[in-house]
Structures are given as structure tokens and as C-alpha cells.
C-alpha positions in Angstrom: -76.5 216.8 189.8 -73.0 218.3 191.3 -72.8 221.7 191.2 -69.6 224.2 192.0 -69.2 227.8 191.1 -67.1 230.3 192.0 -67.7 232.7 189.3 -64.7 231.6 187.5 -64.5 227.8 187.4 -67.9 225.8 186.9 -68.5 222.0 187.4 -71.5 219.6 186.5 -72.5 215.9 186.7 -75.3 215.4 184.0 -76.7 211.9 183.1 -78.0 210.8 179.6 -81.2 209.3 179.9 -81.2 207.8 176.5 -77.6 206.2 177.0 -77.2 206.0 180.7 -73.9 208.0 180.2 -72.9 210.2 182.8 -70.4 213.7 181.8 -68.4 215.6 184.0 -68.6 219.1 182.4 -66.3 221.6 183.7 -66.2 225.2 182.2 -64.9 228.5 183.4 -64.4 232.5 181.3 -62.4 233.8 179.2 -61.1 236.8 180.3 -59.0 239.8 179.2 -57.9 243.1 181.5 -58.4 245.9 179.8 -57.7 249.5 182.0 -57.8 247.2 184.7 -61.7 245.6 184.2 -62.2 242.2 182.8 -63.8 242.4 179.5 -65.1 239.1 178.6 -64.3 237.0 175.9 -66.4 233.8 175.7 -66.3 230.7 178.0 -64.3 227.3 177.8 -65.9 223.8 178.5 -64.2 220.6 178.6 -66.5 217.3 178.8 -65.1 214.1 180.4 -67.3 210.6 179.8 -66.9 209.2 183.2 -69.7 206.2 183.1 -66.8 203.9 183.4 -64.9 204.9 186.1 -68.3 205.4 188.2 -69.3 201.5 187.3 -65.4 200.6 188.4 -65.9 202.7 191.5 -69.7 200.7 192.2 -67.9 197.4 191.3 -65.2 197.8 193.8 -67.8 198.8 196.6 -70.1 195.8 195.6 -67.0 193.3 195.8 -66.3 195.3 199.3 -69.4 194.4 200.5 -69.8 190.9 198.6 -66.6 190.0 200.8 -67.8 191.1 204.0 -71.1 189.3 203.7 -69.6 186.2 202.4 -67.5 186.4 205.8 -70.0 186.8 208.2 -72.5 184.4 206.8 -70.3 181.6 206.0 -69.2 180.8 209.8 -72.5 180.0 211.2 -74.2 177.8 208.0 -72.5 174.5 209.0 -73.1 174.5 212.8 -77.0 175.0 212.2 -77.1 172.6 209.5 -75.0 169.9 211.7 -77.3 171.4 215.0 -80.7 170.6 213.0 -79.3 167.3 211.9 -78.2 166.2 215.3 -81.6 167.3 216.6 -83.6 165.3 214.4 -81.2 162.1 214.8 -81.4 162.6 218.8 -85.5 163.2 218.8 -87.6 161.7 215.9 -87.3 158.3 217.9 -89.1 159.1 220.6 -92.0 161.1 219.3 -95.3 159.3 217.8 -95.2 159.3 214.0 -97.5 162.8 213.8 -94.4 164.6 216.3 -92.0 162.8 214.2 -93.2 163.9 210.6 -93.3 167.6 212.5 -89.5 167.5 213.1 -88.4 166.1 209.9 -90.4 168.4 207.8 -89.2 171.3 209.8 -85.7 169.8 209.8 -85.5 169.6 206.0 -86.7 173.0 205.8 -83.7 174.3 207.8 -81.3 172.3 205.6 -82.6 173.0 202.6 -82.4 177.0 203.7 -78.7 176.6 204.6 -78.4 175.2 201.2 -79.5 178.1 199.7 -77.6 180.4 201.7 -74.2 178.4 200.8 -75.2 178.5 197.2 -75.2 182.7 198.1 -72.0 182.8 200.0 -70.4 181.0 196.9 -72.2 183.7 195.0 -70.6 186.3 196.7 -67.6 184.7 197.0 -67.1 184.0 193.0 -67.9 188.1 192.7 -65.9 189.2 195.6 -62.6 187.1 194.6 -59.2 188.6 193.3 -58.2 187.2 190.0 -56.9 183.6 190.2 -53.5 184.3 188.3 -54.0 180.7 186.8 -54.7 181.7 183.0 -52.8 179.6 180.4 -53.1 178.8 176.8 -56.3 177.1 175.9 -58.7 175.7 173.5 -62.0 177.7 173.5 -63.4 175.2 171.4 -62.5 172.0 173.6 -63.7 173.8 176.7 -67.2 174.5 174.8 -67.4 170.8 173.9 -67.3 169.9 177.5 -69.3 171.8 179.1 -72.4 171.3 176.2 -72.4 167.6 176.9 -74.3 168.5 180.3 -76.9 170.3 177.9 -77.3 167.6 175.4 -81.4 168.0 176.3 -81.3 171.8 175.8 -82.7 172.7 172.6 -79.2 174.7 171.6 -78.3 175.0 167.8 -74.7 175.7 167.4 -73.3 177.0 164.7 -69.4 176.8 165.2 -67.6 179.1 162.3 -64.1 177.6 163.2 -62.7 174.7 162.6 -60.0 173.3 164.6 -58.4 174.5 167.9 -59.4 178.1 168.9 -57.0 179.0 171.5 -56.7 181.8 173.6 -55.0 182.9 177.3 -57.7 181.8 180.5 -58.5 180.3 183.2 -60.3 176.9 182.8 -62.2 176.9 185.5 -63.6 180.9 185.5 -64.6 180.4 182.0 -66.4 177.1 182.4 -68.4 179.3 185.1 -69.3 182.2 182.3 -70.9 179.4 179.7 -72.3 178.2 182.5 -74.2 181.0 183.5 -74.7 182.0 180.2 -76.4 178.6 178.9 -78.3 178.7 182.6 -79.8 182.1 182.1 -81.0 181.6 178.6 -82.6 178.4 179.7 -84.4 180.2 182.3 -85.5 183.0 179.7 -87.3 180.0 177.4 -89.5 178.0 179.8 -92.4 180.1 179.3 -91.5 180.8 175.5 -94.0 179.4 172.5 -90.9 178.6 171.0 -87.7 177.6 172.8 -84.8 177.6 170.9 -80.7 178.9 172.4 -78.4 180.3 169.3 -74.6 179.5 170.0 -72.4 181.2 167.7 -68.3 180.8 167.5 -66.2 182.7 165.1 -62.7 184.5 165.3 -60.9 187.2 163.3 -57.5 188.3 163.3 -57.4 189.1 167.3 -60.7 187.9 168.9 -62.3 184.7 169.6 -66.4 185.8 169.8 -69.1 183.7 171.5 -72.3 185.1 170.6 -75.5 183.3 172.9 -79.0 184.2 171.5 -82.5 182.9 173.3 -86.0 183.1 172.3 -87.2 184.4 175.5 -88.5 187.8 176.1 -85.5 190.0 176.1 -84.0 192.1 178.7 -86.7 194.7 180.1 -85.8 198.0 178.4 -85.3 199.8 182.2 -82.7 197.2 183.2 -80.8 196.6 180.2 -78.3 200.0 180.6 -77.6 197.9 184.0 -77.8 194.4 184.1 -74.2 194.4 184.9 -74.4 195.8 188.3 -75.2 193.2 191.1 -78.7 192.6 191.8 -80.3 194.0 188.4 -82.4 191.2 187.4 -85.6 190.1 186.7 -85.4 186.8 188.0 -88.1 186.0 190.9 -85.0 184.0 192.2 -81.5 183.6 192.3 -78.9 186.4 193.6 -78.8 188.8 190.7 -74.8 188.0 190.8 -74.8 186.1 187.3 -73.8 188.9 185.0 -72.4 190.8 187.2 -69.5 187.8 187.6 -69.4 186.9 184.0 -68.2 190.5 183.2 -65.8 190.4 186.1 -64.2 187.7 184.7 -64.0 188.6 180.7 -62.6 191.8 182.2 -59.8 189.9 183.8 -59.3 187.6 180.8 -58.8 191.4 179.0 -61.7 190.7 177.0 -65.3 192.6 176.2 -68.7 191.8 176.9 -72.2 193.1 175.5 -75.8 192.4 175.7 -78.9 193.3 173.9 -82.3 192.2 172.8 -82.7 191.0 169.3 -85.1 188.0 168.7 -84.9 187.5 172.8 -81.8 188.7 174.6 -77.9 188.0 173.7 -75.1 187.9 174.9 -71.6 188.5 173.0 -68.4 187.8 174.4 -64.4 188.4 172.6 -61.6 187.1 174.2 -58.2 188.2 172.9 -56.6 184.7 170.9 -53.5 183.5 172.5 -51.2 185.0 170.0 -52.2 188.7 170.4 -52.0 187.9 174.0 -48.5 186.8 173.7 -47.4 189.6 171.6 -48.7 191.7 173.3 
């Protein structure tokens, strides 16, 4: 907790536990001279809610760093991949079957590492990356349609409240990447589940298209929900912890909100602006 005093002018950082807020409380006296002593008069104390601007601060440091480390680790994957390769090509030939096995197995190993590695530079990449600029008018509802065909074996029930084109201002390609991460985490969040069911809800009012995403899993863990916005908060044994971290980078850029929760198992509720607020405004 920040503290500063100088008699006159107070300051304090304090943190809500219970809503992971954090308040910038300054305060200072009210004072009066009176035959040339102060006579006090009360105090004045102005609150300021700056939890967002500290996640905007963390965000820009994490895409600092997300950058970097994409950088650095991308130049050397294809050489050792290509280098291992090569290696095996040049060798496995003139070893007996048991030296043979040996290299190959080790071989596939080191591919299959650099594999994962690229699949975290991409990772890094999608979080660190300035907004595309490539946003046009578009059917939310289309876009859905295609990207549910490659879940046709998922046990999703959709229930679509609109009927007919829902269109909106975005980028094709960055949103395709939110349901996909969306649809990908709550499959993950229902393998182990008794029953394993994914909610998709569409509906729209007056100024928002809302995707709603509902599993049957076991929620978010109550210490990591305030945060599972901020790069590598997850519960996930694997993966980069990136997932919601980009989704809300790119709703943000599409000027739209999103929120998470636990009902049944966790959601996850997006609102895009349609494409005639957008316009107009």
C-alpha cells in the first residue's frame, strides 16, 4: 500500500479483496487562520477507481514482453528443426536398427518440441500484435455458422434468438480466433464432466450483438476468476495461459465488452456494437 504525507496532503493505494478493485484515495485538511494559528475544520477525501488503468498499464507491459519473446525465440526454431531433420536423413542409414530407432525417437522429440514452441511464438505474437485496421461490415451470424461446422461432434446446443443477418463492424479473421478459443476452452472444461454439454446463445438489442457460451465443467476457481484476463492465469496443466487474455484484447479493439462467470460451469458473454451504432457513431 502507497503511502505519502506531508501533514497536509495524504495519499493511499488500497485493494478490495472482495472485488479485486483497487482506490487511489487522496485526502488533505481543511484549514482556517484564525490570529494567525490554523484552527481546523474537517478533512477532504477524493476516491479514484483506478483498477482499469492498472490492468491497461499490465496489458501494455505483457504485450512488451510478449513481443520481445516472440522475437528472440522465433529466429532459432527453424534452423534446429531443419538441423535435427538433416541429422536424421544423413545418419539413420548407417546405424543398426536399435541406433536407428534411438535417432528417430530422439529426432521426433526435437520436432515435436519446436512445434510447440511455434504454436507459443504464435501465441505471443496474436497478444503482442497492434490492431489489424482490417474491420468491415459483417455477418455475426454467417461467421458462427462457419466456424461450428468444425464442431459438428461437440455436444453444443445452440440457441440462436435472431433470425437473419446480424451484422456488425470486425475483423473476420480476429473474431474467428475468439469463437475459436472460446468453443476450445469449454471443450477442455467438459472432458472430465458427468455431463458434457456447451450452451451457445445469440441475441441482439437495439445496439449490441451478445454471444453468451455456457459449459458444464467445473467453473472458473474462485481465486482466479477476478483475473483470468491477465496472461498466464489459468488452470490449464497445458497450454500458454494467453487464451483470454487475447480474446479480450481483441473485443476491446472491436469496441466491444467482455465478461465471465461461473453459473452451471463457467461462461463467457461477449457484445459487439451492431454495424449501425458503429456507423453512427
Amino acid at each position: 500500500m502507497a503511502f505519502l504525507s506531508d501533514d497536509e496532503v495524504w495519499q493511499r493505494q488500497i485493494e478490495l479483496d472482495a472485488e479485486k478493485r483497487v482506490l487511489l484515495v487522496r485526502g488533505t485538511r481543511l484549514t482556517q487562520k484564525i490570529d494567525g494559528s490554523d484552527d481546523l475544520h474537517g478533512y477532504v477525501m477524493v476516491f479514484d477507481d483506478i483498477t482499469e488503468l492498472l490492468s491497461a498499464q499490465r496489458d501494455a507491459a505483457w504485450g512488451e514482453v510478449a513481443r520481445r519473446l516472440a522475437h528472440e525465440i522465433k529466429n532459432p526454431l527453424t534452423p534446429i528443426q531443419l538441423s535435427a531433420e538433416r541429422m536424421e536423413m544423413k545418419l539413420v542409414e548407417k546405424l543398426d536398427p536399435a541406433g536407428a530407432d534411438f535417432l528417430r525417437r530422439n529426432t521426433q522429440t526435437i520436432v515435436k518440441q519446436v512445434a510447440a514452441l511455434k504454436q507459443m511464438v504464435d501465441a505471443f505474437r496474436d497478444y503482442a500484435r497492434k490492431p489489424s485496421g482490417k474491420k468491415r461490415p459483417l455477418d455475426l451470424m454467417q461467421l458462427l455458422n462457419e466456424v461450428l461446422v468444425l464442431y459438428e461432434a461437440s455436444p453444443i446446443m445452440l440457441d440462436f434468438k435472431v433470425h437473419g443477418p446480424l451484422m456488425i463492424n470486425g475483423d473476420p479473421t480476429h473474431l474467428r480466433q475468439v469463437i475459436h478459443n472460446l468453443l476450445q476452452n469449454a471443450q477442455d472444461a467438459i472432458t472430465d464432466a458427468a455431463e458434457q454439454r456447451i450452451c451457445l446463445l445469440v441475441e441482439k438489442d437495439e445496439k449490441w450483438a451478445r454471444l453468451y457460451i455456457e459449459d458444464s465443467g467445473k467453473g472458473f476457481p474462485a481465486e482466479l476468476l477476478p483475473r483470468v484476463f491477465e496472461p498466464y492465469v489459468t488452470s490449464k496443466a497445458k497450454g500458454t495461459g494467453l487464451g483470454l487474455a487475447i480474446v479480450k484484447k481483441i473485443i476491446e479493439e472491436h469496441h466491444g465488452r467482455v465478461q465471465v462467470g461461473n453459473s452451471t460451469g463457467a461462461f463467457v458473454r461477449i457484445e459487439l456494437p451492431l454495424w449501425e451504432e458503429t456507423t453512427s457513431g
